[in-house]
C-alpha positions, -999 to +999 in steps of 0.1 A: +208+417-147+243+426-157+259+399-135+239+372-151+249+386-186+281+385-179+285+348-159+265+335-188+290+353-212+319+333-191+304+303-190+301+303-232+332+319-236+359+302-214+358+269-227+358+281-262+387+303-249+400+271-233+401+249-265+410+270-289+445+277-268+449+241-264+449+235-303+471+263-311+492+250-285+492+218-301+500+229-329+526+248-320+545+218-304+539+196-327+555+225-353+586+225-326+593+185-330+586+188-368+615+215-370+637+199-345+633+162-359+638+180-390+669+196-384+683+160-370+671+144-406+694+171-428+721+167-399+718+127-406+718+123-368+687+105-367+678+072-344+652+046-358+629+055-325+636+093-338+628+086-372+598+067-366+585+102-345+592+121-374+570+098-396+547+101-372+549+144-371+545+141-409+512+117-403+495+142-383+504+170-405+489+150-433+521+152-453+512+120-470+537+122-499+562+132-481+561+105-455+556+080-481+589+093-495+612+088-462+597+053-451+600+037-483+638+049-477+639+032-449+677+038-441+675+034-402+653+007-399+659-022-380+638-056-374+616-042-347+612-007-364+605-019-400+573-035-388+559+000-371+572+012-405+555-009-425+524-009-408+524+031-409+528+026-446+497+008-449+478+032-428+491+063-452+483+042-480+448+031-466+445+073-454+442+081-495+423+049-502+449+029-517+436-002-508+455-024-526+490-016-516+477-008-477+467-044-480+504-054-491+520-035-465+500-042-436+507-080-448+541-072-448+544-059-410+524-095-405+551-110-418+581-092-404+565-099-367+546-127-358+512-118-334+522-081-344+483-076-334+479-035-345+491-049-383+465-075-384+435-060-371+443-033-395+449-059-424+412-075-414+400-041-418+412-036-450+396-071-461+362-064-446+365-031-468+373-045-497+344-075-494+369-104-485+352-112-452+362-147-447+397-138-448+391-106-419+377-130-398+405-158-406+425-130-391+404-120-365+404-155-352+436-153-355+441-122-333+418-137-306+443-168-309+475-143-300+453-125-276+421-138-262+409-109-245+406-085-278+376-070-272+379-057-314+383-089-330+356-101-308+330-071-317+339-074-350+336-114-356+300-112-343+295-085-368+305-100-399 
């Protein structure tokens, strides 16, 4: 009777043991490029590939504000980086429910790169949330036009 007591103990426990070390591990390395990236941003020694990671530490941290703050600096941007940068604008802003200006910048990255596909499907989200369905699925058409396998803009043209 012991034995079964304890393998069922084991088989409850370990996992749990399992994923709660993964997550602090997690969190520990994502703590180490936070700190490192950091150091690099006072240092000024940043690249644009560098900086975009440490918008993208302060994302999952859900420092919102503050990566608000460095992207709408945007001192090492250049063409190919100010599109991911505008498009992870819009997703802060849409993050808080700021519609409006995730709208503006996720039309922004559409602008700054033609077929930039992530930007638009995120753009015909925002529409489809705010009740402007014919212009998601102008977009969504549009997508399917750049990419005719997308399997989102497909679901979600059906759907609307």
């Amino acid at each position: 009777m012991p034995n079964i007591y304890l393998l069922v103990l084991f088989v409850i426990l370990f996992p749990l043991a399992f994923l709660v070390t993964w997550q602090i591990l997690n969190m520990v390395y994502i703590e180490y490029i936070y700190l490192s990236l950091q150091k690099k941003y006072i240092a000024d020694s940043l690249s644009s590939i560098e900086y975009l990671n440490f918008i993208k530490v302060l994302v999952i941290k859900k420092l919102w504000f503050d990566a608000i703050r460095f992207l709408e600096l945007r001192p090492y941007m250049n063409k190919e980086c100010l599109s991911r940068c505008l498009n992870t604008l819009g997703f802060i802003y849409e993050s808080i429910t700021e519609y409006g200006l995730a709208e503006q910048y996720y039309f922004e990255a559409v602008n700054s790169k033609s077929c930039y596909l992530v930007a638009m499907q995120n753009l015909a989200k925002i529409y489809d949330l705010k009740k402007k369905n014919h212009l998601a699925i102008a977009i969504y058409k549009y997508i399917l036009r750049c990419d005719p396998k997308n399997v989102i803009a497909k679901r979600r043209i059906s759907s609307l």
